[in-house]
N, C-alpha and C positions, 0 to 999 in steps of 0.2 A: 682192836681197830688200828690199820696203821696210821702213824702219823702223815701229816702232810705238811713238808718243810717249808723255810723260807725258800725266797730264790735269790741267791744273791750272787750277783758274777755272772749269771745264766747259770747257776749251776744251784741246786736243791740243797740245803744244808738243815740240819736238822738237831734237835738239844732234845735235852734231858730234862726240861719241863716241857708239859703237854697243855694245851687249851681247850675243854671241850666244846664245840661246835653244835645248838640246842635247832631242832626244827620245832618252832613255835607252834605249828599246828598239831604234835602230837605232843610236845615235853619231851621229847626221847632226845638220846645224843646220836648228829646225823656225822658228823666228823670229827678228826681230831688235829687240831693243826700246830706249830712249833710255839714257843710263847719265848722269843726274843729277848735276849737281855744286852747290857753293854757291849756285849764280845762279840755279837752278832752285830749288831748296832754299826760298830765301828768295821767292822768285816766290807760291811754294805757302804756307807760311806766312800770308806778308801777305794772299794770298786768303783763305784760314781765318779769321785774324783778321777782315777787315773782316764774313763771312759770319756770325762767329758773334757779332756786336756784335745783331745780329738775331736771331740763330736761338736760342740764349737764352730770348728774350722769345717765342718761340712757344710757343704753347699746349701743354701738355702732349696732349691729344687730337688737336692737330695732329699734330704727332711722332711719334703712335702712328699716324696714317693712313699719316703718308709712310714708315713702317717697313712695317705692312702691304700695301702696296703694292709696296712694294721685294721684299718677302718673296713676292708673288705673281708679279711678274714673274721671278725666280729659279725660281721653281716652274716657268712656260712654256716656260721656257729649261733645264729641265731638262737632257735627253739633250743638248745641245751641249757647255753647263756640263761636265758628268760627264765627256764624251769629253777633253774638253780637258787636264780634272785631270787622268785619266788617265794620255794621254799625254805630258802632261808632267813628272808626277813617274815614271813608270814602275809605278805601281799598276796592279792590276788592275780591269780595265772595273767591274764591279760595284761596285767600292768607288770607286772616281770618280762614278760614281750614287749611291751611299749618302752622298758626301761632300754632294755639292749637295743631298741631300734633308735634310740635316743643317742645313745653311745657310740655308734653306726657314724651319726651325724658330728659329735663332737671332733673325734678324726678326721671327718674329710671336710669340716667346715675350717678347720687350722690349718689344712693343707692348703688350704683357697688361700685362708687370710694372711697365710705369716709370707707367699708368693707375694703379697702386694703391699708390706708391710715396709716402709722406707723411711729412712732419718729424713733429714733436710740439708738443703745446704745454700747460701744466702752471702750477698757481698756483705761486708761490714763497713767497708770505704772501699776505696781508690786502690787500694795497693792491701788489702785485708783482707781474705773471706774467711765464712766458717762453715762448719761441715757439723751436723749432730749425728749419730747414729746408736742402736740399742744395741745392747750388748749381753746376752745372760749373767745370773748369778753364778753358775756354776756349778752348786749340788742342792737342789732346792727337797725338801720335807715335806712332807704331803701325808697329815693326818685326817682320816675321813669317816665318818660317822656310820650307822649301820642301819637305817631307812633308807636310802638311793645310793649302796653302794657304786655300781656301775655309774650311774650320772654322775655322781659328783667325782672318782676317779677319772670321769671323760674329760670335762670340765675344768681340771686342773690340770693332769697330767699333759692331755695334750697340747696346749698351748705351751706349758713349760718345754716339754720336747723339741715342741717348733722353735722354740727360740733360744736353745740349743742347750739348755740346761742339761743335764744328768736325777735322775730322781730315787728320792727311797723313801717306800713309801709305807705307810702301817695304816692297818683295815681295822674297823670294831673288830674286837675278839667274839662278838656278838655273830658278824656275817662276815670271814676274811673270803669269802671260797670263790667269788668271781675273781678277786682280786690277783688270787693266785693264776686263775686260768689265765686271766688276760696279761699274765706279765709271760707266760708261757707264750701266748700267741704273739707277744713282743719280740721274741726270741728267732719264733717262726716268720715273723713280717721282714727281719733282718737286720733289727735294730742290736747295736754294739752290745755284748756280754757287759754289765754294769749301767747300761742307759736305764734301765728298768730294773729297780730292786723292790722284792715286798718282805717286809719283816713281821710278819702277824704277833700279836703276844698283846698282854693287857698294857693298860695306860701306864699304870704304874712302873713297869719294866722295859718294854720296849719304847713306849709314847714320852716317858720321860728321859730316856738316855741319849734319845735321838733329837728331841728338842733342845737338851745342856751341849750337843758334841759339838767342837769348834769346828768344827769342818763342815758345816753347813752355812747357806749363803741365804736363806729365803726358806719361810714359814708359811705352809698354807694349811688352814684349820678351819673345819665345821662341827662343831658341838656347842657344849650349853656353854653358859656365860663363867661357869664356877671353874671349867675346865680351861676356858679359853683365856679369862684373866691369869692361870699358872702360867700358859706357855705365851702369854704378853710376856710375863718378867722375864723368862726364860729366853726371849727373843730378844729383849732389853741387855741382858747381861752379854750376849752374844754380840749387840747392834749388827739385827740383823733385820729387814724388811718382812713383816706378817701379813698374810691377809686374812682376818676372822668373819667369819658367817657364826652368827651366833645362836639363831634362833627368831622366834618372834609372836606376839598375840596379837594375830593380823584380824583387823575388822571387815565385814561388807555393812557398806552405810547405804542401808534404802531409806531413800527418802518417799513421800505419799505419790508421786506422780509417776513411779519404777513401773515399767511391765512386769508384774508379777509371774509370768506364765514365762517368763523368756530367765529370769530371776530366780526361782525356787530351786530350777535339778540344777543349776551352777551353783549355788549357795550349800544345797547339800552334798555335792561329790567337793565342794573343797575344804568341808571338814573331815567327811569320810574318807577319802581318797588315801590311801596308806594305812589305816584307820586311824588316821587323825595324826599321824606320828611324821608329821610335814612340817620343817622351819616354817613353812608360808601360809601353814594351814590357815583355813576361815573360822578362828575357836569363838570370833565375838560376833555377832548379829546386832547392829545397833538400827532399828527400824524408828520411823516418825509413827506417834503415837496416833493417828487416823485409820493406819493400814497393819497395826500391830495385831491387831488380834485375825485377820483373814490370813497374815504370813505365816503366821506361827504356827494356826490348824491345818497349813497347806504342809509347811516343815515337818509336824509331826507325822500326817499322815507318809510323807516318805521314808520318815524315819522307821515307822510301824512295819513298813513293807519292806524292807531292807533283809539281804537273805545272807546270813551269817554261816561260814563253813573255816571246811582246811582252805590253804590257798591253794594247792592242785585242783581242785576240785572248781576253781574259777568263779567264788561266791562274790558278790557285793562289798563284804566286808571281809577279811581275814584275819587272823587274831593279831593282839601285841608282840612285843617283842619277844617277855620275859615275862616271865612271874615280877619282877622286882619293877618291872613298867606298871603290870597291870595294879599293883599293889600302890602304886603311887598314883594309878587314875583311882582306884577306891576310895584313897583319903582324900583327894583334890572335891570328888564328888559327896564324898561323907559330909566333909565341911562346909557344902551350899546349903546344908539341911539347914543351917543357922541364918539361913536368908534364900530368895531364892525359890521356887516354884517348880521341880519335878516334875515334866512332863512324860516323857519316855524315857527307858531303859533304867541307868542309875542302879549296874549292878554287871559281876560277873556272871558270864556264861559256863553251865559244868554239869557232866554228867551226859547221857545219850551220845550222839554222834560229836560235840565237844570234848567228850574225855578229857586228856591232860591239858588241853591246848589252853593259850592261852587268851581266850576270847571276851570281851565286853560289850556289850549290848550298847548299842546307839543313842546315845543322850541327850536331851532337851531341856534344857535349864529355862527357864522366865522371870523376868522380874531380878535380875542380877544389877547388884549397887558397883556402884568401882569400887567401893570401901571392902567388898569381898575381892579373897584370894582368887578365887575363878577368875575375876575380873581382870586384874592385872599381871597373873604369873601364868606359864606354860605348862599346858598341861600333858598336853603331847599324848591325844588318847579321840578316841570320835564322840566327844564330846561340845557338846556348842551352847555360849549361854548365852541370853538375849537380854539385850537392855534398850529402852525408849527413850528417843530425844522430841523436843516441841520445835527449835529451834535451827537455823543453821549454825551458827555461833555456838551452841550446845553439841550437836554433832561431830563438831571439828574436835570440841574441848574431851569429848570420849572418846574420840580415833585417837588423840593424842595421850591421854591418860594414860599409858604404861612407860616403861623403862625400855620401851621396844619401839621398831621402827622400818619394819621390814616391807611388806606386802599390805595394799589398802584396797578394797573393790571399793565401787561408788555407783550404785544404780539411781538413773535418774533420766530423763527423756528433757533436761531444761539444760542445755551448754552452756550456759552461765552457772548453774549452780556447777555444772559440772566441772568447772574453769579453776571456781571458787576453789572447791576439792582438791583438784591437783594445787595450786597454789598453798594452799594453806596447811596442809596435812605432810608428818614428818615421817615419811617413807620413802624408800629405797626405789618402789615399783609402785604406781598407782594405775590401777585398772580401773577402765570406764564403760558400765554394761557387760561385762564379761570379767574372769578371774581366772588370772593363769593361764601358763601360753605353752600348754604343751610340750615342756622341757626347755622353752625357751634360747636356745642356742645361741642366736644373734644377739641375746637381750642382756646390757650389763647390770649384773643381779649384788645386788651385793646391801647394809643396814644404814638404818641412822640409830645414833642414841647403842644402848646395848644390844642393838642388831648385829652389833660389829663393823666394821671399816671395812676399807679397798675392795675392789670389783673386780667379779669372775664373768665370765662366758662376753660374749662378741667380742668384738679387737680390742675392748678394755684388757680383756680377760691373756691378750699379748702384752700388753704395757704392765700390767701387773707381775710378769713373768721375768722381765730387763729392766734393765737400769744407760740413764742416757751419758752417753761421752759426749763432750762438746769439742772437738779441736779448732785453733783459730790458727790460719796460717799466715803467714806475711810475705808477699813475694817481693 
């Protein structure tokens, strides 16, 4: 199988270690891509840099063509895009289509924004003014997870490009394979040989050499919290600006007066939705104890009905990532046995039309204490545990019970409890009557607590990308 190299410069470079590339639906190896070390590392860098001693000084209107551009060729390349997602995260067809349509939007939504994006400028007295203005890092780092590779390459890269940075960037060794096309079509859109660099290769070799190299200005990272504290230090030793998505055990707090009918298929597509392997996913269900047991028999029954396949095949569910995922949803779930109430699934999927893949079955937990593991760690699998509150004050004190602080629903038809919620509750994003916003583009998404700091996507997601100069002049 041949290799598929980095790209760096605009130009394919390729080593003598290999990474294999697994399609989760069957087990089998679907590619083979370069596996990056220092020397490529620094290759890609020095490219970036020399691109972005230029790219900089382009015109703002510039930058927004070469985004718009990018962002239409993405769009032609649609259905291949999608397929690819797909199948290499294990998602379902449709949402590999929705992913790249998403992608679509992160491009020409930065070409609008960074167009209308402006410093300040203000008297300070008499004889004094001052002028602010944003300015890029330079050569910014872009490590990105391997559930929404495309969205989250959208996400970050493109604002950084708008705001004139240069990028290099490394994909899970899990799913590198959009990453590479789309730096391909960077090429094609006509953006500078070095504006766009992708280094595929494991954490360990490429992910670490490119977070220690001094020649980087700016860190942006989505992964678990174990990963993201190494390249905090790593960013520390540098002093260099990070922004971390770390994760999250996001809750939906129904309270007894929620429409339930309008509540059930949003509560279960935002566990399910990836198979569960979402930062934002909905892994907790914390219900008022009136309307617990009508939710839960409505839950399960979707659960029950939920149609599990490959992801070409466009099922409801699609498998995990890896063996080595789905092995860490079996012990997360093994471990409820010691508290906790098994309603559905609570096992892998194997043999007949699952073969190798790596599939799990839809999970319904009841009766889960915070004092279990389910309860407060991530599990990252389509699993969902439920626990019951009496109170609002008790409600609040369970949404907030983890080390996490990402994504919060709140169903409820009373605007003052509603109020309450958003007030009170330590998240990033609080949703009222609905959960998740459809790739959210406009929306700045980002943690509290070990959700991780700094803000991606809407015009945060530009401020995140520069740094402000102040000049004070004296006439």
């Amino acid at each position: 199988m041949k290799q598929l190299p980095a790209l760096i410069d605009g130009k394919p470079v390729e080593t003598t270690a290999e990474v294999p590339v697994e399609d989760p639906s069957t087990g089998e190896v679907m590619a083979v891509t370069a596996d990056c070390g220092p020397g490529e590392i620094d290759l890609a860098v020095t490219a970036a840099q020399t691109a972005a001693a230029s790219w900089r000084r382009t015109a703002v209107a510039d930058r927004a063509r070469l985004l718009r551009r990018m962002s239409a060729l993405i769009e032609r390349d649609l259905d291949s895009l999608g397929r690819l997602e797909a199948q290499q995260t294990g998602k379902p067809l449709r949402q590999g289509l929705r992913d790249a349509e998403i992608t679509v939007r992160y491009f020409d939504f930065y070409a609008s924004a960074v167009e209308t994006f402006y410093g300040n400028s203000f008297p300070l007295n008499d004889t004094t003014s001052v002028q602010t203005m944003w300015e890029p890092h330079g050569v910014t780092a872009h490590i990105i997870p391997w559930n929404y590779p495309m969205q989250i390459l959208g996400r970050s890269v493109a604002p950084s490009l708008a705001m004139g940075n240069c990028v290099v960037l490394k994909p899970a060794e899990e799913a590198p394979l959009t990453a590479l096309k789309l730096a391909e079509l960077a090429l094609e859109a006509g953006f500078p040989p070095g504006a766009f660099n992708v280094v595929p290769g494991y954490g360990e070799s490429a992910g670490a050499a490119l977070t220690a190299h001094p020649g980087i200005g700016h860190i942006s990272f989505t992964g678990s919290v174990e990963v993201g504290k190494i390249i905090s230090h790593a960013a520390a030793d540098l002093l260099v600006p990070v922004i971390m998505e770390l994760g999250g055990k996001s809750p939906n707090l129904v309270f007894a007066d929620a429409d339930l009918d309008r509540a059930v298929p949003v509560i279960v597509n935002s566990i399910l939705q990836n198979g569960g392997q979402t930062c934002s996913a909905g892994s907790r269900l914390l219900v008022h104890e009136s309307i617990h047991d009508d939710l839960v028999a409505r839950i399960a029954e979707h659960f029950r009905g939920v149609r599990v396949g490959p992801a070409l095949g466009d099922p409801d569910l699609g498998p995990l990532i890896s063996g080595p995922q789905r092995d860490r949803v079996v012990s997360f779930v093994s471990e409820s046995g010691r508290g906790g109430d098994l309603l559905t699934g609570g096992e892998p999927l194997t043999g007949g039309g699952y073969g190798n893949g790596y599939f799990y079955a839809p999970t319904l937990i009841d009766n889960v204490t915070p004092d279990q593991r389910i309860f407060h760690e991530e599990v990252f699998g389509p699993v969902l545990a439920v626990t019951t509150f009496a109170t609002h004050d008790e409600a609040v004190e369970l949404a907030n019970g983890t080390d996490y602080g990402l994504v919060t629903g709140v169903w409820t038809t009373n605007v003052s409890t509603a109020q309450r919620m958003i007030r009170d509750i330590k998240a990033g994003q609080v949703f009222v009557n609905t959960y998740g916003a459809s790739g959210g583009v406009e929306l700045p998404f980002g943690g509290f607590k070990q959700s991780g700091y700094g803000r991606e996507k809407g015009a945060e997601g530009l401020r995140g990308f520069a740094q402000v100069k102040t000049a004070i002049i004296a006439s």
